[in-house]
C-alpha positions as CSV (number, residue, x, y, z in Angstrom):
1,X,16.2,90.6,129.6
2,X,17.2,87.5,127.3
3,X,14.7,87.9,124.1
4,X,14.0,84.4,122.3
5,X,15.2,84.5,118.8
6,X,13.5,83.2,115.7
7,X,14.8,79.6,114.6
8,X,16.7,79.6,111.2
9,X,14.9,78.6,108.5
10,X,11.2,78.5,110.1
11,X,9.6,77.4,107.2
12,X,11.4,74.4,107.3
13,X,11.1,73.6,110.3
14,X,7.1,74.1,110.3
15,X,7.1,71.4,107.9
16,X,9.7,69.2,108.5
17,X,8.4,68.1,112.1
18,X,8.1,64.9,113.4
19,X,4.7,65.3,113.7
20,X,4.7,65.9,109.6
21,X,6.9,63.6,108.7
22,X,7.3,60.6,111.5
23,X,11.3,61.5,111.9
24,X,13.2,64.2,113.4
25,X,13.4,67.5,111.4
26,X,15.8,67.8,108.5
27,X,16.2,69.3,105.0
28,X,14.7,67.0,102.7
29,X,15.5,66.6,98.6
30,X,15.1,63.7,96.4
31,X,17.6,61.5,95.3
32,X,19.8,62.6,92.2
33,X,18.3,60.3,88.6
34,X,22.0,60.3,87.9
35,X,22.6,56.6,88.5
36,X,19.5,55.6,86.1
37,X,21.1,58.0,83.6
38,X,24.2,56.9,83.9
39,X,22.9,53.3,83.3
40,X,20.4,54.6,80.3
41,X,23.4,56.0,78.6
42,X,26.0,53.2,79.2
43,X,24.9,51.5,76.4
44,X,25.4,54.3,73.7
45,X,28.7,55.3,75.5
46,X,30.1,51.6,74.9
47,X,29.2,51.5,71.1
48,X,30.3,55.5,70.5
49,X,33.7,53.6,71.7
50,X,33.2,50.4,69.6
51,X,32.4,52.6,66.2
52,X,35.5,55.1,67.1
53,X,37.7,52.2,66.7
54,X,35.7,50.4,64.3
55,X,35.9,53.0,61.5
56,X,40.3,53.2,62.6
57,X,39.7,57.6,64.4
58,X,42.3,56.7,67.2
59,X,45.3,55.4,64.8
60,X,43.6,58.2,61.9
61,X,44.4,60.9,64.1
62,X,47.8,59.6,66.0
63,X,48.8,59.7,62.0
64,X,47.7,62.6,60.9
65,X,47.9,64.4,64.1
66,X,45.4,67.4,65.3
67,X,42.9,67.8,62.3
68,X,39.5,68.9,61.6
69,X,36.5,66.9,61.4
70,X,37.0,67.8,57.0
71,X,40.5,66.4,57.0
72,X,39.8,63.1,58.9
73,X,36.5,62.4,57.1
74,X,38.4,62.4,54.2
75,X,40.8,60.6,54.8
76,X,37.9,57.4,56.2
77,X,35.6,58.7,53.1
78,X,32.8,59.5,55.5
79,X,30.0,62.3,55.8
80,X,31.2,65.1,57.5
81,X,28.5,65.6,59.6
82,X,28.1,62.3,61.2
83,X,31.9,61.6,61.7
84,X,31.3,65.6,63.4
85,X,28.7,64.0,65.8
86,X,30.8,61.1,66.6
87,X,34.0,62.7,66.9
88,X,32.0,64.9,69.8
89,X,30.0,62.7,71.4
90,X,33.9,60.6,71.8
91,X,35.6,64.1,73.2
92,X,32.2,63.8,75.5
93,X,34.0,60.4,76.7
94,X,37.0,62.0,77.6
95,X,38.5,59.9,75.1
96,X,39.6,63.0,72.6
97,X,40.4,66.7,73.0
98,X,39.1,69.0,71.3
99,X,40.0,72.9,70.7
100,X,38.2,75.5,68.4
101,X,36.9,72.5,65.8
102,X,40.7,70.4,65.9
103,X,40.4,67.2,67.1
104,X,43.3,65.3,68.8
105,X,44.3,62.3,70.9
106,X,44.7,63.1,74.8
107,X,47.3,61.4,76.9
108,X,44.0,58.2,77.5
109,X,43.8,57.8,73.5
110,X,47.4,57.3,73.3
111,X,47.8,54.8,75.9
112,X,45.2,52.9,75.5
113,X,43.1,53.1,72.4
114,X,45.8,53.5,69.5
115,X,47.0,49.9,68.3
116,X,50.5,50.4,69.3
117,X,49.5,52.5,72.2
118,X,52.0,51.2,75.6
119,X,48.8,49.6,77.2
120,X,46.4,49.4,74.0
121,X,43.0,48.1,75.0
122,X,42.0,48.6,71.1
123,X,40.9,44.5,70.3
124,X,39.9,43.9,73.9
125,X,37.0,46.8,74.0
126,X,35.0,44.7,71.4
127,X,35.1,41.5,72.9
128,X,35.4,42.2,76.8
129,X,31.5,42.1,77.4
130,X,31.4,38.9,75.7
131,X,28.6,38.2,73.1
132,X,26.6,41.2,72.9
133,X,23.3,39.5,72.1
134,X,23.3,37.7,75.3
135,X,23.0,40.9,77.3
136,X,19.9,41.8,75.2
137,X,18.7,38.3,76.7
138,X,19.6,38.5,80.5
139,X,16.6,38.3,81.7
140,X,16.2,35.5,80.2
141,X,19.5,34.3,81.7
142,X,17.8,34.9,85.3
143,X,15.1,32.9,84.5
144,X,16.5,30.1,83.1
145,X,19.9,29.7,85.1
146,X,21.5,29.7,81.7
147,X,22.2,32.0,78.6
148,X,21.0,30.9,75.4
149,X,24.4,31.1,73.6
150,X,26.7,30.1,76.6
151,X,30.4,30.7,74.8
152,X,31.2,27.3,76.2
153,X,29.3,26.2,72.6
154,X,31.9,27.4,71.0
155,X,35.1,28.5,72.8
156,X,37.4,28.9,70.5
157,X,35.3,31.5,68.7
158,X,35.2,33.6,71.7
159,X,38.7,32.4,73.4
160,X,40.8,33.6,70.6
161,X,40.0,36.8,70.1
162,X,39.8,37.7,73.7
163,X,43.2,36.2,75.1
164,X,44.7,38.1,71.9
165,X,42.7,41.3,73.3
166,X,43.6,40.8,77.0
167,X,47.0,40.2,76.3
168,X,48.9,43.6,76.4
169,X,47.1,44.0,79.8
170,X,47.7,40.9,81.4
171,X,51.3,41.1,80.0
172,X,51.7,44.1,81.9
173,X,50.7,42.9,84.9
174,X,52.2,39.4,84.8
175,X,55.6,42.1,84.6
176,X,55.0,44.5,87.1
177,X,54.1,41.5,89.5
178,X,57.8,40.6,89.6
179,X,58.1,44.2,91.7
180,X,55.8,42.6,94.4
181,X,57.0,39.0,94.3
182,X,60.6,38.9,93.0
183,X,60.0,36.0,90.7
184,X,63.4,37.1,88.7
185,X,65.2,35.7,91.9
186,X,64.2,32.1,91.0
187,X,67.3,30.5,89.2
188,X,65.9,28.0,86.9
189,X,62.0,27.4,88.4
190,X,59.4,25.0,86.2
191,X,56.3,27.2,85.9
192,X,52.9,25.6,85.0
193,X,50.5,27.7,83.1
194,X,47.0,26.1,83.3
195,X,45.0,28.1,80.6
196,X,47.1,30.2,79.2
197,X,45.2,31.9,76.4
198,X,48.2,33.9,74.9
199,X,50.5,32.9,78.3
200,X,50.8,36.5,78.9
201,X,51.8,35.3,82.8
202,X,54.1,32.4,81.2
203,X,55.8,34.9,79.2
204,X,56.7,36.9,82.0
205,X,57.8,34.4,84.1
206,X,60.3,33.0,81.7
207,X,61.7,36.6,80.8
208,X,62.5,37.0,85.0
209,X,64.1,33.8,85.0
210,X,66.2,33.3,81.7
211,X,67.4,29.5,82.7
212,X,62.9,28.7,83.5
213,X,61.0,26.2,81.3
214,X,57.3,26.3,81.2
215,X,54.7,24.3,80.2
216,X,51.8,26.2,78.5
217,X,48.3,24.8,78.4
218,X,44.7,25.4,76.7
219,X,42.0,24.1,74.6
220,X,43.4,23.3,70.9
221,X,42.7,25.7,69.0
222,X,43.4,28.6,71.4
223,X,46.7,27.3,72.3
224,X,47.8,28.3,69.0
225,X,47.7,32.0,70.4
226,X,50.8,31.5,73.0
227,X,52.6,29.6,70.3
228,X,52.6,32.7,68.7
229,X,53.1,35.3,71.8
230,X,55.9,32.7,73.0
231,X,57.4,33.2,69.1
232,X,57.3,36.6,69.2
233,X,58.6,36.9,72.5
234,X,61.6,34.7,72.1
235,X,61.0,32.2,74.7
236,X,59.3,29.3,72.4
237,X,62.4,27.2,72.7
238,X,61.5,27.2,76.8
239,X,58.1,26.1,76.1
240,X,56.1,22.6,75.8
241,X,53.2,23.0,75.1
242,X,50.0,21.2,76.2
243,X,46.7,21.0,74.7
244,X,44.0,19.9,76.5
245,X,40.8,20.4,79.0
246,X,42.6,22.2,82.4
247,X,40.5,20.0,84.7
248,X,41.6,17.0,82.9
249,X,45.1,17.9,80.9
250,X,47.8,15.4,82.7
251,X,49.6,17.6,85.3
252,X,53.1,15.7,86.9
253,X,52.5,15.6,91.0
254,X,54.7,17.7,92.9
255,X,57.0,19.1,90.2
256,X,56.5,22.3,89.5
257,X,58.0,25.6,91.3
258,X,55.4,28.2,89.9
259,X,51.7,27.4,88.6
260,X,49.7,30.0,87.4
261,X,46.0,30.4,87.1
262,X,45.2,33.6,85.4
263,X,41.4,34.5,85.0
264,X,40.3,30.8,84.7
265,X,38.6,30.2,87.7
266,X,35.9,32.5,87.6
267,X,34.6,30.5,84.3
268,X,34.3,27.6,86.3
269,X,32.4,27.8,89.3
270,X,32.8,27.2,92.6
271,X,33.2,23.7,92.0
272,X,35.4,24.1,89.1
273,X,36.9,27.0,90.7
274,X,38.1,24.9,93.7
275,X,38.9,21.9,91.5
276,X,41.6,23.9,89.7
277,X,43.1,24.6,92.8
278,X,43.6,21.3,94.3
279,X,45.3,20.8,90.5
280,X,47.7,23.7,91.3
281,X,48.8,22.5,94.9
282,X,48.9,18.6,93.4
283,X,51.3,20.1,90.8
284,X,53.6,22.0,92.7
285,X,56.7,21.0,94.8
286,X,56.9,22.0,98.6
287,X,57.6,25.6,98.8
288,X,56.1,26.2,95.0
289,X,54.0,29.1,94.9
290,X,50.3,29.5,93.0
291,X,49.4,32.7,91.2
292,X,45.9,33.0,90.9
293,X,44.9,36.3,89.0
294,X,41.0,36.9,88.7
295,X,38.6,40.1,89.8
296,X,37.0,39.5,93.3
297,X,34.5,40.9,94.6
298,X,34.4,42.1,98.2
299,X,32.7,40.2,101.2
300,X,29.7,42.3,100.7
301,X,29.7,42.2,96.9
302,X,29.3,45.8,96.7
303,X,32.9,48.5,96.9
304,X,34.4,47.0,93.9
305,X,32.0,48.0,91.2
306,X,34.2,46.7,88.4
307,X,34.6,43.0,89.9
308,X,30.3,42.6,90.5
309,X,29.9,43.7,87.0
310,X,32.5,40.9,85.7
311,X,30.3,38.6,87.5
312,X,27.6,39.9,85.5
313,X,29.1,39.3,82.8
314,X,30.1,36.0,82.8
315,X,26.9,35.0,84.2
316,X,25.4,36.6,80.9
317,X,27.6,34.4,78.9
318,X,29.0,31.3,80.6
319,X,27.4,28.6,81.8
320,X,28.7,28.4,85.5
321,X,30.7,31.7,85.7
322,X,30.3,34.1,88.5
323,X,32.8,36.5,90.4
324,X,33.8,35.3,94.1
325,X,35.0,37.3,96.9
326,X,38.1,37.6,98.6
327,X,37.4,35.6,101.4
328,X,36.1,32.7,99.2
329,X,39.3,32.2,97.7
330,X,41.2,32.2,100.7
331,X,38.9,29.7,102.5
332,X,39.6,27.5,99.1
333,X,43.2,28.2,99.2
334,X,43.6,27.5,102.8
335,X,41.4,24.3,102.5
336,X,43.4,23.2,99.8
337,X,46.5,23.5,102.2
338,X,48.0,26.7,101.0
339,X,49.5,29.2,103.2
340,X,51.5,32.4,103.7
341,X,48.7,33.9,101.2
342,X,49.2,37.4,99.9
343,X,47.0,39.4,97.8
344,X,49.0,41.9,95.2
345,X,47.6,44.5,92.9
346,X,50.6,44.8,90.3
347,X,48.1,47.3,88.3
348,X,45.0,48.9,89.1
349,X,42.0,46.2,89.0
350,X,44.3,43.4,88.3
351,X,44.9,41.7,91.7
352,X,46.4,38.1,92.2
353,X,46.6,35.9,95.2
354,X,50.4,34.4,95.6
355,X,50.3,31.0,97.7
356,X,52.3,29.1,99.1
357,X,52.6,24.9,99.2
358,X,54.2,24.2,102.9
359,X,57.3,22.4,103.1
């Protein structure tokens, strides 16, 4: 004779009934705080980083190599004790190892956080969220449609420092995006770069094509920077270059094979943002290509976490700036006239759309 067994778990299921809780029964536990904490704690994380490279530990310790917290607070001639803290609170980071009280760079230190390191992030980390008073002042920002201290009062102030910080990484990028687009092929291509900061993409370009010219613009001031990178790179000589507002800087119609707009256009708008592009396809010749290089958000402004908090950003500090999806840019590019678009991610967060001006 078949006996009824007792349901698993009967406790729960006396209280988790519809009749308790309006929805059919389940296991029930709160959500995880983790998310507020990890927001709470955000802000000490950033400035453990800031001070690390402030007071020189990442270049300290690639010279002196695995040391105690005695040895390298001598050699900054700084309390042991607090330099102890830090120096944990950075291991904490995952931005140090540490073994039985010796502190030494892991393989992320080395990369990115020495001076020299391959990808060194080192001047970009202090200037990447952009003024840090205006994020004690969002609020504000939200109220008002407008920061208090946009950087546009002073760009050059902010502009120099942060194309000289961006530079290894856009570099990079701007070099590995030859891999996806074969830009080297190009015999002897006029490249336009509208905004160049340090022309990190410029650069690039003219070392894949050694018989290329290029013509570098920025704001005066900031231009200065790629007259330097262009120096120290060797490809000067190749370069005119062109001070001047990008939305008003004379541009020749329909003569140039490559124009680049690397992380402009999200400064400027959607307005702006589109403007720049009908410069770009103006400017090229049929069959030219655009490179536009920016962080965009997905349709629903939500799975790329690191492109919505850019748009954060510059809406904390700029005073039209804001992050755009995907699809926004390809409606502008293909209302523009552009085709054959492709979207390329020569290094991780550092995507670019690559269009094309029809015959």
């Amino acid at each position: 004779m078949f006996e009824p067994r007792d349901a698993p778990y009967p406790e729960l299921k006396k209280t988790h009934t519809m009749a308790h809780t309006g929805r059919p029964w389940t296991d029930y536990k709160p959500p995880p705080a983790a998310p507020v904490w990890a927001a709470i704690e955000g802000l000490g994380r950033y400035y453990i980083l800031v001070a690390a490279l402030d007071l020189d530990i990442f270049d300290t310790l690639q010279r002196l190599g695995p040391s105690t917290v005695e040895c390298v607070a001598a050699e900054l001639d700084v309390p042991i004790n607090h330099l102890r803290s830090l120096l944990d609170a950075v291991v904490a980071l995952d931005l140090l190892d540490q073994f039985t009280d010796i502190y030494e760079l892991n393989d992320t230190a080395e990369r990115y956080l020495v001076s020299n390191g391959p990808a060194t992030m080192a001047e970009l980390i202090a200037v990447a969220p952009g003024p840090h008073e205006n994020w004690t002042r969002l609020a504000d920002t939200v109220r008002n449609g407008r920061p208090g201290s946009p950087i546009e009062d002073d760009p050059t102030a902010f502009y120099v420092p942060l194309v000289e910080g961006t530079f290894t990484t856009m570099f990079r990028c701007a070099t590995r995006a030859d891999l996806k687009i074969r830009y080297s092929a190009m015999r002897s291509p006029r490249i336009l770069d509208l905004g160049a900061g340090g022309a990190p993409w410029g650069i690039a370009l003219l070392n894949g094509c050694p018989e290329g010219t290029a013509v570098i613009n920025d704001l005066p001031g900031v231009i200065e920077v790629a007259d330097r990178k262009t120096t120290e790179h060797g490809v000067a000589d190749r370069c005119e270059f062109r001070p001047g507002d990008f939305h008003t800087v004379e541009i020749e119609p329909e003569s140039y094979d490559i124009v680049v707009l690397g992380h402009v256009c999200r400064t400027e708008g959607e307005a702006g943002a589109q403007h720049l592009i009908e410069r770009a396809f103006a400017a090229l010749k049929p069959e030219g290509r655009l490179i536009l290089a920016d962080y965009f958000t997905d349709i629903e402004r939500k799975f790329n976490p690191h492109a919505v908090i850019m748009g954060a950003t510059m809406m904390a500090s700029t005073e039209k700036g804001f992050c755009f999806t995907h699809q926004q840019f390809s409606d502008w590019l293909r209302t523009t006239g552009f085709g054959a678009l492709r979207l390329i991610e020569p290094i991780g967060f550092q995507q670019s759309f690559v269009a094309t001006k029809p015959r």
